[in-house]
C-alpha positions in Angstrom: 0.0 0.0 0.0 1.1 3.4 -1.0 1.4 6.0 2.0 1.5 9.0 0.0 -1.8 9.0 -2.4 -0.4 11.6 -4.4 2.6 12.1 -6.8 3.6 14.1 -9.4 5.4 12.8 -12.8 8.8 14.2 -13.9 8.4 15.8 -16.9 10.8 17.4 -19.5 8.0 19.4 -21.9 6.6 18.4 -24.3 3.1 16.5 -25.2 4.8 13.3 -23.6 3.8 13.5 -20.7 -0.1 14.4 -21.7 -0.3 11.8 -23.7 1.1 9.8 -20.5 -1.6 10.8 -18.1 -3.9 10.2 -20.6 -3.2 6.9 -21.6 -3.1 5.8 -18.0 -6.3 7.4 -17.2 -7.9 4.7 -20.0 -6.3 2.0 -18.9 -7.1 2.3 -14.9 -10.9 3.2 -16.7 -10.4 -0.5 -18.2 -9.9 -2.0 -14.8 -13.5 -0.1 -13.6 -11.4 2.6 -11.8 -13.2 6.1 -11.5 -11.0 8.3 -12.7 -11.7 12.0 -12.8 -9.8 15.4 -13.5 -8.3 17.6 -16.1 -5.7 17.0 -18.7 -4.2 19.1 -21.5 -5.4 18.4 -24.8 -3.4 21.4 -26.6 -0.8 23.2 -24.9 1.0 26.9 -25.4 0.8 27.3 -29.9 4.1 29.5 -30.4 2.0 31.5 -32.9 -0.5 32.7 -30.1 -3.1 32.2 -32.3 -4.5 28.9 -30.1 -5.8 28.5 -26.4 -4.0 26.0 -24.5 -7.1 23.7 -23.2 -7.8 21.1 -20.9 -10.4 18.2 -20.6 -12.8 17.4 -18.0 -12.2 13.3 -17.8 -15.3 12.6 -17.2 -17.9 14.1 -19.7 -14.8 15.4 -22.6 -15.9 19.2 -21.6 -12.9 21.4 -22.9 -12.1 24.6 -21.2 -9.7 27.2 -22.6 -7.2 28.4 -20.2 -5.2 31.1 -22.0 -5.9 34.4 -23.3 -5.3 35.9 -26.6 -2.9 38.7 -26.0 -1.3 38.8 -29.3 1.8 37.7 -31.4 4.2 40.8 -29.6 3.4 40.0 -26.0 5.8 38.0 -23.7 2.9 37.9 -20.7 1.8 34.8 -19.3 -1.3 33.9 -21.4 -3.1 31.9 -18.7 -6.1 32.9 -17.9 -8.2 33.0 -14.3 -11.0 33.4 -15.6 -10.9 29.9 -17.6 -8.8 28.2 -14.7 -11.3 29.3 -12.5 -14.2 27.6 -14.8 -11.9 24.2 -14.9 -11.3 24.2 -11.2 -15.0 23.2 -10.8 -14.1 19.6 -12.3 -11.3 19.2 -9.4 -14.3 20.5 -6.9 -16.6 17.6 -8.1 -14.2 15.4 -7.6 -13.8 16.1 -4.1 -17.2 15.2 -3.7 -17.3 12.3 -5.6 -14.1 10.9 -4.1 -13.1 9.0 -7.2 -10.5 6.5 -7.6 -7.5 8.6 -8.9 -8.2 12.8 -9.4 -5.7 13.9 -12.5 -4.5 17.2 -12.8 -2.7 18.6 -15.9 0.0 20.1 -13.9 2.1 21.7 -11.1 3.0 24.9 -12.3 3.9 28.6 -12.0 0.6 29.4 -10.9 0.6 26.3 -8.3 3.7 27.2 -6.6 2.5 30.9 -5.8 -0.5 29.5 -4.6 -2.8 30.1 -7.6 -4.3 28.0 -10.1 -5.4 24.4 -8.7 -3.6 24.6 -6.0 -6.4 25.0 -3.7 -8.6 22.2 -4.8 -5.1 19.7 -5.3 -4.6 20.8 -1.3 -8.5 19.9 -0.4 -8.3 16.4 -2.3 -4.8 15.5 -0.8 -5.7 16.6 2.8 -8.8 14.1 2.2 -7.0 11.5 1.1 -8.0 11.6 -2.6 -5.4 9.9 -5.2 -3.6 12.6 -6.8 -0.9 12.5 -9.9 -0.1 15.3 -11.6 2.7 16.3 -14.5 5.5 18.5 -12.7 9.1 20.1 -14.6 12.5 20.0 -12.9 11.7 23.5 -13.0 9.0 23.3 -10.7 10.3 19.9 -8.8 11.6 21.7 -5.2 8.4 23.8 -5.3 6.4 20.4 -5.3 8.1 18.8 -2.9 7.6 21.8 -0.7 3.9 21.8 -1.4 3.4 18.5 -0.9 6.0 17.9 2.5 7.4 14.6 0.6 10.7 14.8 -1.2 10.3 11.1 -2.8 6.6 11.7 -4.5 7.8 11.8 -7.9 7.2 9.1 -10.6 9.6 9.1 -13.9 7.6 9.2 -17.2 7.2 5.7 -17.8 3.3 4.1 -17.7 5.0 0.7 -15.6 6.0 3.1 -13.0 2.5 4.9 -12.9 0.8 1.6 -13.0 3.0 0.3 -10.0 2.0 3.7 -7.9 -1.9 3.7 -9.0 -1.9 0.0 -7.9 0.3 0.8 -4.6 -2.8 3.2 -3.7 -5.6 1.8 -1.1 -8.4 -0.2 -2.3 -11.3 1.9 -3.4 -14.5 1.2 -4.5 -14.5 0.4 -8.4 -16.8 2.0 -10.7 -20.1 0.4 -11.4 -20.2 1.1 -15.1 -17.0 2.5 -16.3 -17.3 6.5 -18.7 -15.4 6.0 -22.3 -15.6 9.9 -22.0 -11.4 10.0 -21.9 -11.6 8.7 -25.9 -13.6 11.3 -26.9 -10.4 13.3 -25.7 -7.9 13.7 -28.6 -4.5 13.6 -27.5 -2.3 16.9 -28.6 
C-alpha cells in the first residue's frame, strides 16, 4: 500500500507527458477505476493564435485556459478566468471521491498558490489519489507543497501503473465513462 496517495510525474516538456496521463487514465478506466480530472489536450501554440485547453475526464468538456494577448506579447497567457471555470471539475471530484483525481500540472501558478492549488490541497488533505505532471523547474516547489521529497514518478506508464496500484483499495466503478476517448491527444 502506497502511504503517499499523491505524486507528481517528472516531466521534461513536451506532449509526452499528456499523452502519458492520458493513456493511464484509460487503462485504470479498463480496470473499472473512477478516474476524474483535467488533462491538457493542446498546450502553449508558439503563434499565439490557439488556447491551450484542458479536458474534464469525465464528460470530454474542454475549457480554454489562456488568453489571446497577441503575437508581440511575452505575458503569461493563462487565464483566471478559464482556470477558474476548470477548477469546478477538481471540486466535483472532491465530492465524488473517485479513484484517482488527475491534474494537468504543477505549475507557475501552483507554486505561488494560484491556479489548482487550492482544490489539489483539499483532495490531498482528504485522502483523494492525486498524480499530476511536474518540470524540474517546478520539482523543489512540489516537494515543498506536498511535504514529501520522494513523491515523484519518472515518465514511464510501468512506473505509474505500479504507484496507482500501490494506492488503497477503493470502490471500483459500477459502469465504467469511455468519455477519456472522446479526448484527442495533442
Amino acid at each position: 500500500m502506497n502511504d503517499m496517495p499523491f505524486a507528481a510525474v517528472l516531466h521534461a516538456g513536451g506532449g509526452e507527458g499528456d499523452a502519458l496521463l492520458l493513456g493511464l487514465a484509460r487503462t485504470l478506466k479498463r480496470q473499472g477505476w473512477r478516474v476524474r480530472g483535467l488533462i491538457s489536450v493542446r498546450g502553449k501554440d508558439p503563434s499565439g493564435r490557439l488556447p491551450m485547453q484542458i479536458a474534464d475526464l469525465r464528460d470530454g468538456r474542454i475549457f480554454d485556459i489562456s488568453q489571446a494577448l497577441g503575437p508581440g506579447s511575452h505575458a503569461c497567457s493563462l487565464d483566471p478566468g478559464g482556470l477558474a471555470q476548470a477548477s469546478t471539475v477538481l471540486r466535483e471530484a472532491l465530492t465524488e471521491r473517485p479513484n484517482l483525481v488527475l491534474v494537468n500540472r504543477f505549475g507557475m501558478q501552483e507554486a505561488s498558490g494560484r491556479g489548482f492549488a487550492q482544490e489539489m490541497l483539499a483532495l490531498m488533505s482528504e485522502a483523494i489519489p492525486l498524480l499530476t505532471l511536474v518540470s524540474p523547474q517546478y520539482q523543489a516547489d512540489w516537494q515543498r507543497f506536498t511535504g514529501h521529497p520522494d513523491c515523484l514518478l519518472p515518465q514511464r506508464k510501468s512506473a505509474l501503473l505500479a504507484w496507482a496500484h500501490s494506492l488503497p483499495a477503493r470502490m471500483p466503478a459500477l459502469v465504467p465513462t469511455e468519455a477519456d476517448d472522446r479526448i484527442r491527444e495533442g
